[in-house]
C-alpha positions as CSV (number, residue, x, y, z in Angstrom):
1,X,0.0,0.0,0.0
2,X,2.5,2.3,0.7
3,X,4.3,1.6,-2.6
4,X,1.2,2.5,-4.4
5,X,0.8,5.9,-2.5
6,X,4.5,6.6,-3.6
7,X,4.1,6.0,-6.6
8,X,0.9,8.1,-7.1
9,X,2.4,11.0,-5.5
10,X,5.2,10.9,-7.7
11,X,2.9,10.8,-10.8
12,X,1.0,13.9,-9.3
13,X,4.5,15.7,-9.4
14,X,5.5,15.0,-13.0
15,X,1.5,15.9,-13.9
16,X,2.1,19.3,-11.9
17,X,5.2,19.9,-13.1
18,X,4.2,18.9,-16.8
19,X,1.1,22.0,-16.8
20,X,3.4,24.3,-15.5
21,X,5.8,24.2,-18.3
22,X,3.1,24.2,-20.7
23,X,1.4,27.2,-19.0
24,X,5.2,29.0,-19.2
25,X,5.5,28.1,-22.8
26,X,1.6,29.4,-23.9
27,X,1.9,32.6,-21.8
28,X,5.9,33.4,-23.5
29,X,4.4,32.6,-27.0
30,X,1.6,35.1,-26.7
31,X,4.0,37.4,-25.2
32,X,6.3,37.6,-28.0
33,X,8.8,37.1,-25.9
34,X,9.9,34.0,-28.1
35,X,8.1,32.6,-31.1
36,X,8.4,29.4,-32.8
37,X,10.7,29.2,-35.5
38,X,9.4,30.7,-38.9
39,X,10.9,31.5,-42.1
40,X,11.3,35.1,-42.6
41,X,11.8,36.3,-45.9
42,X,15.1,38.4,-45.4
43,X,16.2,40.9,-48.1
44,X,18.6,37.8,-50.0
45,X,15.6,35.2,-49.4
46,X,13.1,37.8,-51.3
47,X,15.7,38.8,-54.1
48,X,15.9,35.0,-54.9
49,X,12.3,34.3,-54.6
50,X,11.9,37.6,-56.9
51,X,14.2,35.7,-59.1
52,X,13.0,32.4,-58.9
53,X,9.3,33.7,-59.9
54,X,11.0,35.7,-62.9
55,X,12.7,32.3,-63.9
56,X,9.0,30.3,-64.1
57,X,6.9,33.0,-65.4
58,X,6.5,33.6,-69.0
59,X,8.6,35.0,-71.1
60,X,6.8,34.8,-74.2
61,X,6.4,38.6,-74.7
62,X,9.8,39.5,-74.3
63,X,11.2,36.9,-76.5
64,X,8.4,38.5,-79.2
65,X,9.5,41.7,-78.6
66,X,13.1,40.2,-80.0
67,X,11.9,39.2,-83.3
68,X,12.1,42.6,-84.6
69,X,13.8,41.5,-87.9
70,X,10.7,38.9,-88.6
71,X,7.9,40.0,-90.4
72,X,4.7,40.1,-88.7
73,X,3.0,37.3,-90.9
74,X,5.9,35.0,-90.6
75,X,4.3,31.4,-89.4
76,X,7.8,30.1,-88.0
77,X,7.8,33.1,-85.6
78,X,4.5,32.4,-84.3
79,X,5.2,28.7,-84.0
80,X,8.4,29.9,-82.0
81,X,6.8,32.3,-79.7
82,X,4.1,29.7,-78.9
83,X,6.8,27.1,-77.9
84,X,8.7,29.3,-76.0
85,X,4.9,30.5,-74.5
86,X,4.1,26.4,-73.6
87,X,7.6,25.3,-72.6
88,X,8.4,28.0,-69.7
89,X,4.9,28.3,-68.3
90,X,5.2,26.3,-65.2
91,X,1.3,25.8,-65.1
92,X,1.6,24.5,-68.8
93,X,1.4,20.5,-69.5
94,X,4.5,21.6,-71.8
95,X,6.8,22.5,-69.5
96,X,10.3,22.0,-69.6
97,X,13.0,22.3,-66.9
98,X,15.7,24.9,-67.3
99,X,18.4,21.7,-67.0
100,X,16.6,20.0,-70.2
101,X,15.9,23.3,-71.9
102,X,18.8,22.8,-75.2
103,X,18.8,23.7,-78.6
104,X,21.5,22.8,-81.1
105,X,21.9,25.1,-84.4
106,X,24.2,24.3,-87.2
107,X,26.1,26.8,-88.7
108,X,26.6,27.3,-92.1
109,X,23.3,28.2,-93.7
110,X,21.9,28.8,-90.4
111,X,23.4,31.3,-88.8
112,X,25.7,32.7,-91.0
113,X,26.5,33.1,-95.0
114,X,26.8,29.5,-96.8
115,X,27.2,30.8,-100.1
116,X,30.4,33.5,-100.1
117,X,30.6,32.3,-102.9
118,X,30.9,29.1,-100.6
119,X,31.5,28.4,-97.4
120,X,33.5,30.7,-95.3
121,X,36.3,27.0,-94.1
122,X,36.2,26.1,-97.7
123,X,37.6,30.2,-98.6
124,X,39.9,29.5,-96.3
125,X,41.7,27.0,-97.5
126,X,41.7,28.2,-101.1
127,X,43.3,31.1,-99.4
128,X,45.9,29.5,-97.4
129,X,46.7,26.9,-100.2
130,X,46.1,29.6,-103.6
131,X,47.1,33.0,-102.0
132,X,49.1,33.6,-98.7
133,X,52.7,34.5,-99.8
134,X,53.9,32.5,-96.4
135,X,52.4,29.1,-97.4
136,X,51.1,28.7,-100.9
137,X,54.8,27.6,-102.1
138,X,54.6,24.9,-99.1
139,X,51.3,23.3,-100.6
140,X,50.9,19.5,-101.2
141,X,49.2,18.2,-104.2
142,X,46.6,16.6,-102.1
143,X,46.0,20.5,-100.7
144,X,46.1,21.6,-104.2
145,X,43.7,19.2,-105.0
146,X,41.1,20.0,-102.2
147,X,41.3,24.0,-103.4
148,X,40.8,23.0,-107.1
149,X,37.5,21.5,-106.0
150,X,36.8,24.3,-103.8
151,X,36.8,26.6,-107.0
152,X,34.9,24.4,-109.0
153,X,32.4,24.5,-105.9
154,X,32.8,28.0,-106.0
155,X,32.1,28.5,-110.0
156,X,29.2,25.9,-110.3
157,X,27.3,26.1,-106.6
158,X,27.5,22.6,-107.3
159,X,29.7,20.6,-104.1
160,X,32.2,18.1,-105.8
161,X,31.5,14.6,-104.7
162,X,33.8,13.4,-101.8
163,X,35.0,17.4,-101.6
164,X,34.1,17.1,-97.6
165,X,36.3,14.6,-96.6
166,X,39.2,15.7,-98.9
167,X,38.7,19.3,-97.5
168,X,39.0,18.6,-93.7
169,X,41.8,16.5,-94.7
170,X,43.4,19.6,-96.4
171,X,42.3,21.7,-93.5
172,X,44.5,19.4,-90.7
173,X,47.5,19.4,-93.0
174,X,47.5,23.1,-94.5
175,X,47.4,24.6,-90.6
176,X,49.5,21.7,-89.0
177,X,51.9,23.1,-86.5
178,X,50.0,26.3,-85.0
179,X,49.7,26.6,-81.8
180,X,45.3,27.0,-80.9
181,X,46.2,30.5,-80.3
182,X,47.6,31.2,-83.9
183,X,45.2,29.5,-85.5
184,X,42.6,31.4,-84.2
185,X,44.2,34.6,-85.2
186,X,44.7,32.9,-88.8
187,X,41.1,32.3,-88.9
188,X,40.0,36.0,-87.0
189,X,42.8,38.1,-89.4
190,X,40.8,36.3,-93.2
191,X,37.2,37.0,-91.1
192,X,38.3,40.7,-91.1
193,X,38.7,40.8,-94.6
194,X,35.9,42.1,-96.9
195,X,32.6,39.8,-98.2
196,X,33.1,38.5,-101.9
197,X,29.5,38.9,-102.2
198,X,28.2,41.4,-100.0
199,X,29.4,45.5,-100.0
200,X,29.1,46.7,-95.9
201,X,30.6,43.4,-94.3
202,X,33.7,41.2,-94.0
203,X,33.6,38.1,-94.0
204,X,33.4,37.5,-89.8
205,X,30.1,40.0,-89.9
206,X,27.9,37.4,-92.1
207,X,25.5,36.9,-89.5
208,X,21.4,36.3,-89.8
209,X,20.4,39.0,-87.8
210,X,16.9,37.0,-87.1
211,X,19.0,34.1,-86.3
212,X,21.1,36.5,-84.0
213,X,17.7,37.0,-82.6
214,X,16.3,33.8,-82.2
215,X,19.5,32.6,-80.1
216,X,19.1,36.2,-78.1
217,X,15.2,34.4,-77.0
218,X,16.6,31.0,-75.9
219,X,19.2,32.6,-73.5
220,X,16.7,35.2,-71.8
221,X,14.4,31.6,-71.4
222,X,17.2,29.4,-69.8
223,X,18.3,27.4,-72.7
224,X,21.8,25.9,-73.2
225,X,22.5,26.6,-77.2
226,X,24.9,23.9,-78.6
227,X,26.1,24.9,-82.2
228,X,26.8,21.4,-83.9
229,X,28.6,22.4,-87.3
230,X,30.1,20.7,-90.2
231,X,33.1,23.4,-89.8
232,X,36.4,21.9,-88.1
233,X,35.8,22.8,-84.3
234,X,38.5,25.3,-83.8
235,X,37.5,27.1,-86.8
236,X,34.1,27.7,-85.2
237,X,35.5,28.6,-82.2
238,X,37.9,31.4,-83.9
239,X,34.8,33.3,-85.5
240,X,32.9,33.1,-82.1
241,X,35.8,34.5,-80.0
242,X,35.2,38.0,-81.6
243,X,31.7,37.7,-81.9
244,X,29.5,38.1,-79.3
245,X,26.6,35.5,-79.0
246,X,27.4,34.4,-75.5
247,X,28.1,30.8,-76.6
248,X,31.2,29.5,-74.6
249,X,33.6,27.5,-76.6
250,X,32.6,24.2,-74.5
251,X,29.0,24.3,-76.2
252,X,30.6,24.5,-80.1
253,X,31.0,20.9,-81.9
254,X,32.5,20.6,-85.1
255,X,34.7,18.5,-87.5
256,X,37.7,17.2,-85.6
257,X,41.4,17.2,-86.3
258,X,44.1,15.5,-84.1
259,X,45.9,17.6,-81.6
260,X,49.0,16.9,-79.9
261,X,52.1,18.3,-77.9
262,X,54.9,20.3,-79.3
263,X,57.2,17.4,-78.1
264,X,55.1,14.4,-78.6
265,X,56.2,13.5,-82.2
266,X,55.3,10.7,-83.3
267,X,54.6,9.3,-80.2
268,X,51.1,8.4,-79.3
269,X,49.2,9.8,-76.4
270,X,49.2,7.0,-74.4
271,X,53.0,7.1,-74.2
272,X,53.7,10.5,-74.2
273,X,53.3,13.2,-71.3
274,X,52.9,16.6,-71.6
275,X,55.6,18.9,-70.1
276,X,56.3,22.4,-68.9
277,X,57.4,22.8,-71.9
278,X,54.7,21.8,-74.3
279,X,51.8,23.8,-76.1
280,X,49.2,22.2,-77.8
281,X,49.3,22.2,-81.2
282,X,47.1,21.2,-84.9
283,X,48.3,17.6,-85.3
284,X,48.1,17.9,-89.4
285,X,45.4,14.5,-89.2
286,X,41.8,15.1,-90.1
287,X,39.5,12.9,-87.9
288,X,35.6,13.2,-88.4
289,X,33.6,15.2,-90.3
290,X,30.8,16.7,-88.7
291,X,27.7,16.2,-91.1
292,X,24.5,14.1,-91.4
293,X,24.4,11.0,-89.1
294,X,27.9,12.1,-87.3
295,X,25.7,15.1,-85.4
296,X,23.6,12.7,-83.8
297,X,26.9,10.7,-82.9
298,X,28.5,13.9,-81.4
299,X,25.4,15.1,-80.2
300,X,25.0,11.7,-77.8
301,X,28.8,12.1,-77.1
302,X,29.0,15.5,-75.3
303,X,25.9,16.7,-74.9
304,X,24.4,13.3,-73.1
305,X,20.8,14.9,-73.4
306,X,18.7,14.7,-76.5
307,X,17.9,18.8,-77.8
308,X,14.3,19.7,-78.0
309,X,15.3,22.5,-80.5
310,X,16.8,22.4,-83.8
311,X,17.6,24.8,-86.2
312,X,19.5,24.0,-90.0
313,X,19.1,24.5,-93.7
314,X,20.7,21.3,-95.3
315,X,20.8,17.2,-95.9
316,X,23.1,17.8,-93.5
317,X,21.2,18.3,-90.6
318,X,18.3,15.8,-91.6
319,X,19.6,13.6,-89.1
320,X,19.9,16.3,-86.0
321,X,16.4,17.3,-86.5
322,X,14.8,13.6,-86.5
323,X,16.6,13.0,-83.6
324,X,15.6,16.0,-82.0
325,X,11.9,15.2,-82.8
326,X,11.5,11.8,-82.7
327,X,10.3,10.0,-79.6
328,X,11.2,12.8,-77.7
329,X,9.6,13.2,-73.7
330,X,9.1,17.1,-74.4
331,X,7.6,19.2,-77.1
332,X,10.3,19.6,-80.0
333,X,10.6,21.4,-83.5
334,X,13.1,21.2,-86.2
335,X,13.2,24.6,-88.3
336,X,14.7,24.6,-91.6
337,X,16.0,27.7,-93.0
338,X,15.1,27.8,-97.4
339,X,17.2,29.8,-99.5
340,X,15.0,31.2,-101.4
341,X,15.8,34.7,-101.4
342,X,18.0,36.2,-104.9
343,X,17.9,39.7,-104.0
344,X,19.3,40.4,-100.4
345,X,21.2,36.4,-100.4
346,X,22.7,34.3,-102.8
347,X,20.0,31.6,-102.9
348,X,19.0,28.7,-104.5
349,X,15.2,27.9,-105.9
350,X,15.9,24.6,-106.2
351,X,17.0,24.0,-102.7
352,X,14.7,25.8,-101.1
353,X,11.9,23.7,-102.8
354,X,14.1,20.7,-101.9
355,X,13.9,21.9,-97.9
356,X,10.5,23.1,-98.6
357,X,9.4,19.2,-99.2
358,X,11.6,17.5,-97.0
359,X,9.7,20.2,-94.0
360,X,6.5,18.8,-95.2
361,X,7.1,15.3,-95.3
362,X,8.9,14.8,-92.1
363,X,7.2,17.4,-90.0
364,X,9.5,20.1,-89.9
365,X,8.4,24.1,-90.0
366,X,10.3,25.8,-92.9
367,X,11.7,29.3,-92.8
368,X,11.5,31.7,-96.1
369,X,14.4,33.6,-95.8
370,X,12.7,35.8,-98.4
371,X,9.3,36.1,-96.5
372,X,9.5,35.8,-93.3
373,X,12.3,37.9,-92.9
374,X,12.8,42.1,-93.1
375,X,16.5,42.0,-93.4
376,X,19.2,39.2,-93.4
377,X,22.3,41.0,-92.9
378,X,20.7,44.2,-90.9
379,X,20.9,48.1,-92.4
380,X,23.8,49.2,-94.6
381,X,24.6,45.2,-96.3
382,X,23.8,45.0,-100.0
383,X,24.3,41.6,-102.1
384,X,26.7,43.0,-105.0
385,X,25.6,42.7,-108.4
């Protein structure tokens, strides 16, 4: 018995003791003398929320607001603006996360000039091989070769059969040697000099102003743009350094030559290893060029994501944009840029209704350079008669 009376006066105390501290803690709450713990939006915490809401909103009016060189009927813009309008609304069945948001452009035809009177790597090595003082003595028969074509590509619009692979080849052995730094600068000193086709421009300023613009949307709406070109890489990279499209090297694929150490020789690079010493330098060995199926290859390679943009103008992206579009879990588009404009560019009927088709059959949305777009080249660029 006298356990049990212990025992109840001991639970009497812990009661006691239990609505006191609960009495303490009500009457300190109310108080304000401490408050349970809350998240407080501090100055930071509301700038990143601010952020954060600017991020998943809309952006579809400021990316139309862009599009200033488009014409106000042109279909491809409104089918642009609408994506953008789908894939960024949060509330949207469309939506896309900013890490999945990529588009991959090619180059030539795309973004800039294709027809110069040909393309701007393919002047380049008629230049190197035909013209500079410093090297054209120096040529090999085989780089003779490739810039023969290259004129005859030039002359009839009309690309040699096998000319691709015989040009990169050129390209590695014409340059082999330079440091990366010198063969940019070989690549950024020929941009400078003036368009064969064009009065108001060199050769480096042969951008698609609404292409310029396009790209200029995609960034302001959180996409990573890949530019996946037919052009040797470090080519590519040369024209980009000096113009300003806010595409970091990392996030340009190309055609590929073999580089190696100053000191490496013939060694390969599994024996050798590079030194103080050493610079990297053009190996004089083409390796892949970047066209057709090979996109989809180096796409899968160093990407690692499959686009849900993609933006060309040739057979040579066919492949890039049925891989873009083709069982893809978010909305995708291809566009197709058409040549089909012989007053402001030097186009091509034929191709155009080539491209024209091929958009049709296969689901992709075509661009009319000639009527969907107010200027190519932007005020003060004429196409010379």
């Amino acid at each position: 018995m006298d356990n049990v009376k212990k025992q109840l006066t001991i639970w009497r105390a812990v009661a006691i003791i239990a609505i006191c501290a609960l009495v303490i803690v009500s009457v300190v709450t109310v108080s304000g003398i401490t408050k349970p713990a809350q998240t407080q939006p501090t100055a930071s915490t509301a700038q990143a929320t601010t952020a954060s809401s600017q991020t998943a909103e809309n952006k579809s009016a400021p990316c139309r607001d862009k599009l200033k060189s488009w014409t106000d009927s042109a279909v491809p813009k409104e089918e642009f603006v609408k994506y953008i309008e789908s894939i960024t609304d949060p509330n949207s069945a469309d939506f896309i996360p900013v890490e999945d948001r990529i588009a991959v452009f090619d180059v030539d035809g795309t973004l800039i000039c294709e027809t110069d009177p040909g393309y701007f790597d393919h002047m380049l090595l008629y230049h190197r091989v035909m013209e500079d003082p410093d090297y054209k003595d120096k040529a090999t028969d085989t780089e003779k070769e490739a810039a023969a074509k290259c004129k005859e590509y030039f002359e009839t619009r009309k690309y040699p059969s096998g000319l691709d692979v015989l040009h990169g080849t050129a390209i590695a052995t014409s340059f082999e040697g330079m440091t990366i730094d010198e063969f940019y600068k070989y690549v950024q000193d020929y941009a400078q000099t003036p368009s064969n086709s064009y009065d108001g421009m060199n050769k480096g300023q042969a951008f698609y102003k609404p292409m310029e613009e396009i790209i200029d949307c995609l960034l302001a709406n959180d996409f990573k743009v890949y530019l996946v070109s037919g052009t040797d890489r470090l080519i590519v990279r040369a024209m980009y350094q000096n113009y300003k499209l806010n595409i970091p090297s990392q996030q340009i694929i190309g055609s590929d030559e073999l580089l190696v150490a100053t000191g490496q020789g013939d060694k390969d690079g599994l024996e050798y290893v590079f030194t103080k010493q050493d610079k990297v330098v053009t190996g004089g060995k083409f390796i892949q060029k970047n066209l057709k199926m090979n996109k989809v290859t180096a796409i899968n390679r160093e990407i690692g994501k499959q686009p849900v943009l993609s933006f060309g103008n040739s057979s040579g992206d066919y492949s890039m944009a049925q891989f873009v579009i083709t069982n893809n879990k978010y909305k995708s588009m291809a566009f197709m840029l058409c040549c089909d404009d012989l007053e402001r560019e030097n186009g091509k009927l034929d191709a155009a209704q080539s491209m024209q088709e091929a958009c049709q059959k296969n689901g992709w949305i075509p661009v009319s350079m000639k009527n969907d777009w107010k200027t190519i080249y932007g005020e003060g660029v004429t196409k010379k008669n």
